[in-house]
N, CA, C and O atoms as a Maestro MAE file, in Angstrom:
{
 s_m_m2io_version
 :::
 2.0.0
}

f_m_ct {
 s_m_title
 :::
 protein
 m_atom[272] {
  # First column is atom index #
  i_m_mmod_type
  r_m_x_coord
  r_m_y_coord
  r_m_z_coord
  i_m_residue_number
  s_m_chain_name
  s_m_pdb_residue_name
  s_m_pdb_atom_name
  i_m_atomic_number
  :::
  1 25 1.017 -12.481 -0.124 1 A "UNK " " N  " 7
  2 3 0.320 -11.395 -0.797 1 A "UNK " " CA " 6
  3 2 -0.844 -10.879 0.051 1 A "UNK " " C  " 6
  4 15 -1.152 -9.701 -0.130 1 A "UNK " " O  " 8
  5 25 -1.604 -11.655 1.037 2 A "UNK " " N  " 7
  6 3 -2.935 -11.578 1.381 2 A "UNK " " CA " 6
  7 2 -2.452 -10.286 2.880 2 A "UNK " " C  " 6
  8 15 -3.200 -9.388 3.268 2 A "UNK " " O  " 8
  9 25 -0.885 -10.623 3.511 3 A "UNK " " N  " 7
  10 3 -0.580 -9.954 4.507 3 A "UNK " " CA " 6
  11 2 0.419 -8.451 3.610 3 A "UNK " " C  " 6
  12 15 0.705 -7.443 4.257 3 A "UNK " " O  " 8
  13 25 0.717 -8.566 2.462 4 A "UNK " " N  " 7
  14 3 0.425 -7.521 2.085 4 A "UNK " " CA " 6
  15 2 -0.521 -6.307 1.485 4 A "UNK " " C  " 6
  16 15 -0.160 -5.130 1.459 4 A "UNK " " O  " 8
  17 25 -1.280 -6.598 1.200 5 A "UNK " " N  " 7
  18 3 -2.601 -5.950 0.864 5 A "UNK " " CA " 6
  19 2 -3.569 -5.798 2.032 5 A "UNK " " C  " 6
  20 15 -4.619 -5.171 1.892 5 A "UNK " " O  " 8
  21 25 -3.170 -6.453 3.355 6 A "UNK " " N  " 7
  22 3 -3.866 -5.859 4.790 6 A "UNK " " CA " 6
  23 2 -3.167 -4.932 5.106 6 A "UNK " " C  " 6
  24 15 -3.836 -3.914 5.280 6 A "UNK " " O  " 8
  25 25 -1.657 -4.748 5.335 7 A "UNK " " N  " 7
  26 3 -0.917 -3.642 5.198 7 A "UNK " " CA " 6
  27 2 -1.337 -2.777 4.713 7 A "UNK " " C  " 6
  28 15 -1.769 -1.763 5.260 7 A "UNK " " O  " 8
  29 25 -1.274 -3.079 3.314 8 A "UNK " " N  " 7
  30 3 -1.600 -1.541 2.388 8 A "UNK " " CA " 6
  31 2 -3.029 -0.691 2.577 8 A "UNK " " C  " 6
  32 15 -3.295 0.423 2.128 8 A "UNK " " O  " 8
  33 25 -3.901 -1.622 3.427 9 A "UNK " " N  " 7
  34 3 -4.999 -1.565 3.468 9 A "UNK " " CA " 6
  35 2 -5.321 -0.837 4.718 9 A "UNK " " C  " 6
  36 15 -6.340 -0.157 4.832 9 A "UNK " " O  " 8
  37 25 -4.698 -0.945 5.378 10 A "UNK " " N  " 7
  38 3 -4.595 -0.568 6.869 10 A "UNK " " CA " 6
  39 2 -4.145 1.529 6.799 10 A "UNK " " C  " 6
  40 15 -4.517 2.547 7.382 10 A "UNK " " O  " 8
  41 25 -3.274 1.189 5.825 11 A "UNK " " N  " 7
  42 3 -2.858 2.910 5.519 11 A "UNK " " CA " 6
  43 2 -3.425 3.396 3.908 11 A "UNK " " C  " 6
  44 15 -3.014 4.168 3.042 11 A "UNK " " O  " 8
  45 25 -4.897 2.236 4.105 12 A "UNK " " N  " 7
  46 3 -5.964 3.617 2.861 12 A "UNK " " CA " 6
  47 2 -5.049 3.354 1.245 12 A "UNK " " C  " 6
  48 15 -5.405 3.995 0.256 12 A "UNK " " O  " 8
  49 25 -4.110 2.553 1.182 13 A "UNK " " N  " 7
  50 3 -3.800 2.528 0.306 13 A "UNK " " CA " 6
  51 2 -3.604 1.401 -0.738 13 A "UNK " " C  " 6
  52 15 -3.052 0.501 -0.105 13 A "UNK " " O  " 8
  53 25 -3.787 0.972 -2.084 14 A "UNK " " N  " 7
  54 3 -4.145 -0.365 -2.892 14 A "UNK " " CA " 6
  55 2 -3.205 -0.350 -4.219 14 A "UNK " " C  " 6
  56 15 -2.841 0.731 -4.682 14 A "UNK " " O  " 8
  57 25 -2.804 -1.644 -4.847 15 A "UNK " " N  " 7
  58 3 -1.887 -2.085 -5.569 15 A "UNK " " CA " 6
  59 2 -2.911 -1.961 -7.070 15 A "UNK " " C  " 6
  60 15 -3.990 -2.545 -7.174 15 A "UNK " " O  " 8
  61 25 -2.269 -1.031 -8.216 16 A "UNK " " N  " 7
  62 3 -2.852 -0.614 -9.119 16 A "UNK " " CA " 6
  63 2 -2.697 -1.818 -10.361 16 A "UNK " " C  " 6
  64 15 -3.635 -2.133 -11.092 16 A "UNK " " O  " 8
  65 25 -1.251 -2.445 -10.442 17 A "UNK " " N  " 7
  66 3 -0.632 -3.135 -11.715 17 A "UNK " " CA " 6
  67 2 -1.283 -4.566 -11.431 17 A "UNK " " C  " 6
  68 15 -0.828 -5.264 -10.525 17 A "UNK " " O  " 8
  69 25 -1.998 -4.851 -11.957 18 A "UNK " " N  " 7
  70 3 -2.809 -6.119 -12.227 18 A "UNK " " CA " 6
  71 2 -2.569 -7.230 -13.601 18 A "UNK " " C  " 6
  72 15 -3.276 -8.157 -13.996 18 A "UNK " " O  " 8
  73 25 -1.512 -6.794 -14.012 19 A "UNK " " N  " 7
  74 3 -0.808 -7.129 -14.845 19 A "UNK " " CA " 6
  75 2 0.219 -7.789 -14.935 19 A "UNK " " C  " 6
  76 15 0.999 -7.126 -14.252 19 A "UNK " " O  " 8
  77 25 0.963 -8.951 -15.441 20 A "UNK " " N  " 7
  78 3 2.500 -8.873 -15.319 20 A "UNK " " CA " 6
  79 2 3.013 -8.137 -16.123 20 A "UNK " " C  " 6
  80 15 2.702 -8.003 -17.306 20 A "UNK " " O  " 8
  81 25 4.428 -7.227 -15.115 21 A "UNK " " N  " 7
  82 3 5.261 -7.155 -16.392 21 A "UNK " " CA " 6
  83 2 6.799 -7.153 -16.607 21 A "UNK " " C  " 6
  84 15 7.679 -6.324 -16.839 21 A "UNK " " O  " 8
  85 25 6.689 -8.437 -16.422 22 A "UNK " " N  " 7
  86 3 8.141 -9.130 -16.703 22 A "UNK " " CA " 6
  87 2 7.708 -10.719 -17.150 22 A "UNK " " C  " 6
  88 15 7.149 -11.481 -16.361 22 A "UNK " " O  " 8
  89 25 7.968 -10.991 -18.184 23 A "UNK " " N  " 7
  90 3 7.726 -12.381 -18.546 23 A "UNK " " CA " 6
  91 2 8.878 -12.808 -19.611 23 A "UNK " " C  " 6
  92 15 9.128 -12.302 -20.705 23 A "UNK " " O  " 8
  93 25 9.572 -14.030 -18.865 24 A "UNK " " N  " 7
  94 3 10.214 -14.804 -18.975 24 A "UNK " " CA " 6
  95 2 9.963 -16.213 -19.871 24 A "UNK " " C  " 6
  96 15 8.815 -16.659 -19.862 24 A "UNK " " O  " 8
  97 25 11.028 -16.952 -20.669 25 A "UNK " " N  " 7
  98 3 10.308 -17.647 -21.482 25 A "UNK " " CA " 6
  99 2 9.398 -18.777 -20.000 25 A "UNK " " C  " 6
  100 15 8.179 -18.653 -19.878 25 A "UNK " " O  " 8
  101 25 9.911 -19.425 -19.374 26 A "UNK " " N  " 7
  102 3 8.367 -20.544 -17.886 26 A "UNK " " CA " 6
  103 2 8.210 -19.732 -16.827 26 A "UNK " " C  " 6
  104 15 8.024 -20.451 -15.845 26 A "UNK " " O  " 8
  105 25 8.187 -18.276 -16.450 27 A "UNK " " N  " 7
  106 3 7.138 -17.841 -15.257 27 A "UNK " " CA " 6
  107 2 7.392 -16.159 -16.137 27 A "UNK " " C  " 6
  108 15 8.160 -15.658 -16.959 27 A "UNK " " O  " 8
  109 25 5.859 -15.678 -15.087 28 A "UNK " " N  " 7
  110 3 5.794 -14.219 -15.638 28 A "UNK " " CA " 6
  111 2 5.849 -13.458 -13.988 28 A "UNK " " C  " 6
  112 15 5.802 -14.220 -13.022 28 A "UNK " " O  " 8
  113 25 5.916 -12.457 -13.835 29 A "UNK " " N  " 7
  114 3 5.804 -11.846 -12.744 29 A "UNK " " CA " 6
  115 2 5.291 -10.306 -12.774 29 A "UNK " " C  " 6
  116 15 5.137 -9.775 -13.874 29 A "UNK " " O  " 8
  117 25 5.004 -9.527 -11.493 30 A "UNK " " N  " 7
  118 3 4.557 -8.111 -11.515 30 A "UNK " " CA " 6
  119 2 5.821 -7.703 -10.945 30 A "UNK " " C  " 6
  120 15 6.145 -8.275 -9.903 30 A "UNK " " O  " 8
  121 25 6.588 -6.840 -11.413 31 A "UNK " " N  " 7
  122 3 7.767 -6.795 -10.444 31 A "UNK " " CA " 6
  123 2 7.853 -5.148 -9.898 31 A "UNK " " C  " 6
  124 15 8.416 -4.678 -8.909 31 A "UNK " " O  " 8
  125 25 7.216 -4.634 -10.752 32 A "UNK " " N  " 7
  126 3 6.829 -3.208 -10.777 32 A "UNK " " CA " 6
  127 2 5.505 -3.039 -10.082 32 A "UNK " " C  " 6
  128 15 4.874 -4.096 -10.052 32 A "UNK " " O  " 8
  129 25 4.667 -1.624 -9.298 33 A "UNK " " N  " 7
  130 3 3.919 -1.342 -9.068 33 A "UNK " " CA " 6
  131 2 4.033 -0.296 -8.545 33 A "UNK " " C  " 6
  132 15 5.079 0.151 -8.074 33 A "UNK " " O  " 8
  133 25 2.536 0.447 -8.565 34 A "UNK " " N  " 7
  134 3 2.206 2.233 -8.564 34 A "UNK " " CA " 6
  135 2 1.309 1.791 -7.203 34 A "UNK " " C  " 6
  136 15 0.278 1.179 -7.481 34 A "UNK " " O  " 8
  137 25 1.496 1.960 -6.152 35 A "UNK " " N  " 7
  138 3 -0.043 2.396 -4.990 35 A "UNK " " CA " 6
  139 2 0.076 3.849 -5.142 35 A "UNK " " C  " 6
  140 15 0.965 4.623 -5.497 35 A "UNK " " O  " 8
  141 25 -1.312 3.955 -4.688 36 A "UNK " " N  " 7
  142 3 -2.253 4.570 -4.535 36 A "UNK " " CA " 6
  143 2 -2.980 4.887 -3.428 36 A "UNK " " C  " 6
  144 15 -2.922 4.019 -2.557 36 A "UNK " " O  " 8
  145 25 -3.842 6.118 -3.091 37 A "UNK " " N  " 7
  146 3 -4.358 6.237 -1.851 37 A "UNK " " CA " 6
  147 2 -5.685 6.067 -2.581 37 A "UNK " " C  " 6
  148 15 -6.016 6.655 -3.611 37 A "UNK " " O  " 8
  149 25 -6.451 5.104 -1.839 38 A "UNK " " N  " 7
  150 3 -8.281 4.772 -2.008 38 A "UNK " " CA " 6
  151 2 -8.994 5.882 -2.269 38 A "UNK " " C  " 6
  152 15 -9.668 6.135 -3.267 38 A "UNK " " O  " 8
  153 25 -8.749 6.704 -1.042 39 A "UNK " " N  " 7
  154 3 -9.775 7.879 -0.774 39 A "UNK " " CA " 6
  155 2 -9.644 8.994 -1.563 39 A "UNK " " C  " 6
  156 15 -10.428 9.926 -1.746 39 A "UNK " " O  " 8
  157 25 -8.424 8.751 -2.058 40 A "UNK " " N  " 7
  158 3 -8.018 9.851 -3.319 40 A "UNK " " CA " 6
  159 2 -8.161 10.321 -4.768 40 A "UNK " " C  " 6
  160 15 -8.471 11.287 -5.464 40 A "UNK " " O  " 8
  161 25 -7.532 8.389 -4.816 41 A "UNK " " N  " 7
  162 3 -7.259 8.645 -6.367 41 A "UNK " " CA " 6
  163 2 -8.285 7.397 -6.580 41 A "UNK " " C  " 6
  164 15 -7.824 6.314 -6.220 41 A "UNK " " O  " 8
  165 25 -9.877 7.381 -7.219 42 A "UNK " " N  " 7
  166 3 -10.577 5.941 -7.620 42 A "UNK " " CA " 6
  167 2 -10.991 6.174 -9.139 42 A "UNK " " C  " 6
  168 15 -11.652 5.321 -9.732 42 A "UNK " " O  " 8
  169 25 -10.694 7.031 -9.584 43 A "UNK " " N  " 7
  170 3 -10.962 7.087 -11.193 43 A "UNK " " CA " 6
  171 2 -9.393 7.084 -12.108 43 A "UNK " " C  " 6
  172 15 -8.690 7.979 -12.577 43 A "UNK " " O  " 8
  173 25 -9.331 6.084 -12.077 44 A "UNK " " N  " 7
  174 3 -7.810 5.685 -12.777 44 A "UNK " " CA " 6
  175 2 -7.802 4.767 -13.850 44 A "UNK " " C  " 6
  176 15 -8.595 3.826 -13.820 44 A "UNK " " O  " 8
  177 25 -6.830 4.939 -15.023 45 A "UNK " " N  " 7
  178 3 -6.594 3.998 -15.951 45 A "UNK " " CA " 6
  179 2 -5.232 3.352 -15.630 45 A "UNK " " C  " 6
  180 15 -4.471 4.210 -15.183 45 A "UNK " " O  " 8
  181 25 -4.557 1.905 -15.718 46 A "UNK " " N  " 7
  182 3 -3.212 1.878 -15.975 46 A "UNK " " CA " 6
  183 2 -2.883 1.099 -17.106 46 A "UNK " " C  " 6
  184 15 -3.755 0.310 -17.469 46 A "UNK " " O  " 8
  185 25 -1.899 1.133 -17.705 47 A "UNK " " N  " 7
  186 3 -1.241 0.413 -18.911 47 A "UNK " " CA " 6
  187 2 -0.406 -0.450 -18.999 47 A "UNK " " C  " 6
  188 15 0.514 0.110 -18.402 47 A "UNK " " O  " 8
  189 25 0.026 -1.519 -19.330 48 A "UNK " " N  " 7
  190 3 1.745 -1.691 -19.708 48 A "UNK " " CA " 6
  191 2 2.090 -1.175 -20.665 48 A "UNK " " C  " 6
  192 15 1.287 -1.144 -21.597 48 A "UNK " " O  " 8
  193 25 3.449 -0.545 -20.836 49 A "UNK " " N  " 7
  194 3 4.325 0.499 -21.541 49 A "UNK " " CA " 6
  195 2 5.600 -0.060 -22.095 49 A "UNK " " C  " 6
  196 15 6.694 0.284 -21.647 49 A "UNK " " O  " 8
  197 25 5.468 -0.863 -23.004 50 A "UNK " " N  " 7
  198 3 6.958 -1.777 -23.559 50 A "UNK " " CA " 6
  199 2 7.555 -0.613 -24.453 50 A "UNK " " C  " 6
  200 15 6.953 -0.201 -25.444 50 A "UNK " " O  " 8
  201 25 8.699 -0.142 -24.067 51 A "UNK " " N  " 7
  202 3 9.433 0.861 -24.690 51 A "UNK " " CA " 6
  203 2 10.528 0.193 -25.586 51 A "UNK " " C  " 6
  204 15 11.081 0.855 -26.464 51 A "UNK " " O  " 8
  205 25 10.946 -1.571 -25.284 52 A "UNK " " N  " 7
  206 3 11.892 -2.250 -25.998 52 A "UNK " " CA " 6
  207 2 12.901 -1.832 -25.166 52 A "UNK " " C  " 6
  208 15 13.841 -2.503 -25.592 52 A "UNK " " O  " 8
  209 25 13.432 -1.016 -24.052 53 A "UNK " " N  " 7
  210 3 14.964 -1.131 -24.006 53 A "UNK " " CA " 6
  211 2 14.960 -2.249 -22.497 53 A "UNK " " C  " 6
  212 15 15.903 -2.998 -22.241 53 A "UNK " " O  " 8
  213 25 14.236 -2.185 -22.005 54 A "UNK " " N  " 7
  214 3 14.308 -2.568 -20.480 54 A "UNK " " CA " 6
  215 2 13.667 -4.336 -20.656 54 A "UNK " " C  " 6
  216 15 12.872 -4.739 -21.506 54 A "UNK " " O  " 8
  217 25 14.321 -5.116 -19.566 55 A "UNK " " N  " 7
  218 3 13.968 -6.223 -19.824 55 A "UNK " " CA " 6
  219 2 12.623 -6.575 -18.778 55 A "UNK " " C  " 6
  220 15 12.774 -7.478 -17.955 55 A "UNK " " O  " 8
  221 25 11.617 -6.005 -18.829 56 A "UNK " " N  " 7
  222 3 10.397 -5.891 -18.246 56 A "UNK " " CA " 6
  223 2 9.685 -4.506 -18.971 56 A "UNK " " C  " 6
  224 15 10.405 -3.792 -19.670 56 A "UNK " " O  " 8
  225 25 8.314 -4.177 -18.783 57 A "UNK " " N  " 7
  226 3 7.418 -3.734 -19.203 57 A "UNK " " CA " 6
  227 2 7.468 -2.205 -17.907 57 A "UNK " " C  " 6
  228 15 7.825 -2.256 -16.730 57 A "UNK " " O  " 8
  229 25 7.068 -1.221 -18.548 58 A "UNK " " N  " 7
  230 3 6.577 -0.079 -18.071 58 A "UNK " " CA " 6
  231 2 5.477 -0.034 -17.396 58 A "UNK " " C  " 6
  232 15 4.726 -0.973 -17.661 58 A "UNK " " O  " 8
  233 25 4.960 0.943 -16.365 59 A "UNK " " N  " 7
  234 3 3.426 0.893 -16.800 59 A "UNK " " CA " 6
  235 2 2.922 2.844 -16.755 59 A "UNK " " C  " 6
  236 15 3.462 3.691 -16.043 59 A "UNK " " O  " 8
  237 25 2.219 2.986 -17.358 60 A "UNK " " N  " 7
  238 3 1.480 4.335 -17.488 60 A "UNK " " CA " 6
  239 2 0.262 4.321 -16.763 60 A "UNK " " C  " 6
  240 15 -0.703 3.629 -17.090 60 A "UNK " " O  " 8
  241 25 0.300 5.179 -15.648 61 A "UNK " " N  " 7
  242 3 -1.303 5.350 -15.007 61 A "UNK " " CA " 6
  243 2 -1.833 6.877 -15.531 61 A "UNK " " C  " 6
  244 15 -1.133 7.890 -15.508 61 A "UNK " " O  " 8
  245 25 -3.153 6.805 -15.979 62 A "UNK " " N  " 7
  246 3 -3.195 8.569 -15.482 62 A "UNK " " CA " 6
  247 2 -4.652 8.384 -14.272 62 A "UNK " " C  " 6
  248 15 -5.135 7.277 -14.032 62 A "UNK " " O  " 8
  249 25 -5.070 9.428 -13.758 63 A "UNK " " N  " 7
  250 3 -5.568 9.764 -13.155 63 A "UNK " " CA " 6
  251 2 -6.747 10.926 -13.120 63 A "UNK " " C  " 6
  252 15 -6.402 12.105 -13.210 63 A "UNK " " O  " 8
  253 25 -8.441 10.501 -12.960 64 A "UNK " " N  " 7
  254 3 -8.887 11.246 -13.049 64 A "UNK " " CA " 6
  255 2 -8.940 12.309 -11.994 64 A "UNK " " C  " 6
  256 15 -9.179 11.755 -10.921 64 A "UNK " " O  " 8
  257 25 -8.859 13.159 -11.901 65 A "UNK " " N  " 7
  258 3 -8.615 14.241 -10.123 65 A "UNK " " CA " 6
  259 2 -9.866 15.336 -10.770 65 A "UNK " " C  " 6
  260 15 -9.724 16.372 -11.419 65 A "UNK " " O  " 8
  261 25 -11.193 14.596 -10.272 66 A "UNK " " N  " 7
  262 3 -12.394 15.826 -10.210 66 A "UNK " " CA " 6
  263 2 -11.945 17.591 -10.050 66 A "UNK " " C  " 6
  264 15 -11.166 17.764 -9.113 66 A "UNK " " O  " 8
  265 25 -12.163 18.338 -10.494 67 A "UNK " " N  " 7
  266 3 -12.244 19.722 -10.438 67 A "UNK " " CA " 6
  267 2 -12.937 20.025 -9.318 67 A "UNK " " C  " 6
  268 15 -13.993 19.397 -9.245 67 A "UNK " " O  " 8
  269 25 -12.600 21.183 -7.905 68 A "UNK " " N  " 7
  270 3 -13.927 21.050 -7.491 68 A "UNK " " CA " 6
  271 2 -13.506 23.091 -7.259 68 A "UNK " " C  " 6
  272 15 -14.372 23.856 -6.834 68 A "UNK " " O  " 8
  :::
 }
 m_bond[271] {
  # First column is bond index #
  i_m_from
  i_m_to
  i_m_order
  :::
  1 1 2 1
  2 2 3 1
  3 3 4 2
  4 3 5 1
  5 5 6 1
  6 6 7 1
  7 7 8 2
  8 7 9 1
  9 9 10 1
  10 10 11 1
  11 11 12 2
  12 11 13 1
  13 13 14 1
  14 14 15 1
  15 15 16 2
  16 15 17 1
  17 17 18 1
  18 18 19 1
  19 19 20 2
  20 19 21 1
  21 21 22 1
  22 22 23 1
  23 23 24 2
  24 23 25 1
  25 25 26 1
  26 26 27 1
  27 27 28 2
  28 27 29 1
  29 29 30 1
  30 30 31 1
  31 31 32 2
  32 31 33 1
  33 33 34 1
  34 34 35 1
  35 35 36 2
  36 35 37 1
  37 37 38 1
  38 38 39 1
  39 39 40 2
  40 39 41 1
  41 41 42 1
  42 42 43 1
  43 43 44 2
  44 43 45 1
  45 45 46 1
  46 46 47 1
  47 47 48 2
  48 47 49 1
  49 49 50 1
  50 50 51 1
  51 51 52 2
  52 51 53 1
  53 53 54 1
  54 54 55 1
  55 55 56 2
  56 55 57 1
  57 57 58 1
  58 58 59 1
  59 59 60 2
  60 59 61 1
  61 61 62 1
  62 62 63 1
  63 63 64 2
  64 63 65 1
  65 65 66 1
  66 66 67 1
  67 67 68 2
  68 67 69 1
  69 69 70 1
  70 70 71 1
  71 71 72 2
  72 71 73 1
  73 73 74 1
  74 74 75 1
  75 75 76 2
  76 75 77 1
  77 77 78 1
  78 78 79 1
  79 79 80 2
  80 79 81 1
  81 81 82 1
  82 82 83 1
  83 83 84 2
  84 83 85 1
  85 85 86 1
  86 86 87 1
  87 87 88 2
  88 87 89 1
  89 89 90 1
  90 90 91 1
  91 91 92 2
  92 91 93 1
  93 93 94 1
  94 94 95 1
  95 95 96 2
  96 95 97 1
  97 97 98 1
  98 98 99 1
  99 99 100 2
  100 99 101 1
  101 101 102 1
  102 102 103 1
  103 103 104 2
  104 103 105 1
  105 105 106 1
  106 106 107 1
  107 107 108 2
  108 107 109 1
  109 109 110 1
  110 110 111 1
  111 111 112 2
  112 111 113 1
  113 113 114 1
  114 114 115 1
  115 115 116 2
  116 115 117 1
  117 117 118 1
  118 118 119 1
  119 119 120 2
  120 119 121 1
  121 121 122 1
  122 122 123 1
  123 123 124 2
  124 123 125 1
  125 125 126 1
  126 126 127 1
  127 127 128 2
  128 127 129 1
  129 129 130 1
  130 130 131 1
  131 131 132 2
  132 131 133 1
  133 133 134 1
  134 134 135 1
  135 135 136 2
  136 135 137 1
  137 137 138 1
  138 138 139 1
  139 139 140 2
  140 139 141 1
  141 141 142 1
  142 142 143 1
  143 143 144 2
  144 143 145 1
  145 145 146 1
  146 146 147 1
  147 147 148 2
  148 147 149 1
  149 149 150 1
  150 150 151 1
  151 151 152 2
  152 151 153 1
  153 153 154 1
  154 154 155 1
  155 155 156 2
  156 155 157 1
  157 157 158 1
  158 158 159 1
  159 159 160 2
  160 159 161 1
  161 161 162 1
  162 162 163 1
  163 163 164 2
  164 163 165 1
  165 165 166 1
  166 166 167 1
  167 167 168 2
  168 167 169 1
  169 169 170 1
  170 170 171 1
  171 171 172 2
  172 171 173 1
  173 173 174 1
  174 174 175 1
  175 175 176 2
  176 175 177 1
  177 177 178 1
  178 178 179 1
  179 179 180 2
  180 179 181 1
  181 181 182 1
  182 182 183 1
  183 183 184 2
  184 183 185 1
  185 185 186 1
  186 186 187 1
  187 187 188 2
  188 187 189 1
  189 189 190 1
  190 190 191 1
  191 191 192 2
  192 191 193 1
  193 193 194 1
  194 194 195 1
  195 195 196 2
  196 195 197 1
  197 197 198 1
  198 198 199 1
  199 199 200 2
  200 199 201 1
  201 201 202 1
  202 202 203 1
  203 203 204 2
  204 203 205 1
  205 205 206 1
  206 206 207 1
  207 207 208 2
  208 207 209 1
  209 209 210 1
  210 210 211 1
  211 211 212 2
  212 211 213 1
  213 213 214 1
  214 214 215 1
  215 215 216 2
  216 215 217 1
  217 217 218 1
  218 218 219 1
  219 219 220 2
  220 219 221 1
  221 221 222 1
  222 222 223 1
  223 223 224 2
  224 223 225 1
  225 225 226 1
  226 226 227 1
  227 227 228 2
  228 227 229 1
  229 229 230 1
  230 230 231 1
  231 231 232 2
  232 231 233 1
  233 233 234 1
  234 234 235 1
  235 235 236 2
  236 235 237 1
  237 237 238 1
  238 238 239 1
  239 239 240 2
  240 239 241 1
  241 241 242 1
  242 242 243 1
  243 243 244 2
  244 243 245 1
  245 245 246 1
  246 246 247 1
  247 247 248 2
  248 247 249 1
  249 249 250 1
  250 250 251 1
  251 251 252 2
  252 251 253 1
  253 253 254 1
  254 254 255 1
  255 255 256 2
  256 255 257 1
  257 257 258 1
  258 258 259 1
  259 259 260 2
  260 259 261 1
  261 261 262 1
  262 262 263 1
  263 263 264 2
  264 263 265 1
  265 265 266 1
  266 266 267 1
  267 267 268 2
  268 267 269 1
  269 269 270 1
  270 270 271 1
  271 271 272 2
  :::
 }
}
C-alpha cells in the first residue's frame, strides 16, 4: 500500500474511499476506489452507497469546485 500511494503521489493524485466496501462474514476489504487530483479537487465528501443488488457497497463522492 505504502508503494502505492508514492505512486499516486508522484502524479498529484490520492485515494478518496477510506472505507470498506465489501465485507464478508471473517475479512472486509476496499475493493472499489475514486482518485483524485490534490491540486484540484480538496473540498470533497464521499459515502458508501448500499443499493442491495451488488455484493459490495457503492460509493458517492460529490465535489466542491469553487466558482471563480
Amino acid at each position: 500500500m505504502r508503494q502505492l500511494n508514492a505512486t499516486l503521489n508522484s502524479y498529484n493524485m490520492f485515494i478518496t474511499v477510506t472505507f470498506p466496501n465489501r465485507i464478508e462474514k471473517e475479512s472486509i476489504y476496499a475493493i472499489d476506489n475514486i482518485l483524485i487530483g490534490r491540486s484540484k479537487f480538496d473540498n470533497y465528501k464521499i459515502f458508501p452507497l448500499n443499493n442491495g443488488l451488488l455484493d459490495h457497497d457503492a460509493q458517492l463522492i460529490t465535489i466542491n469546485i469553487p466558482l471563480t
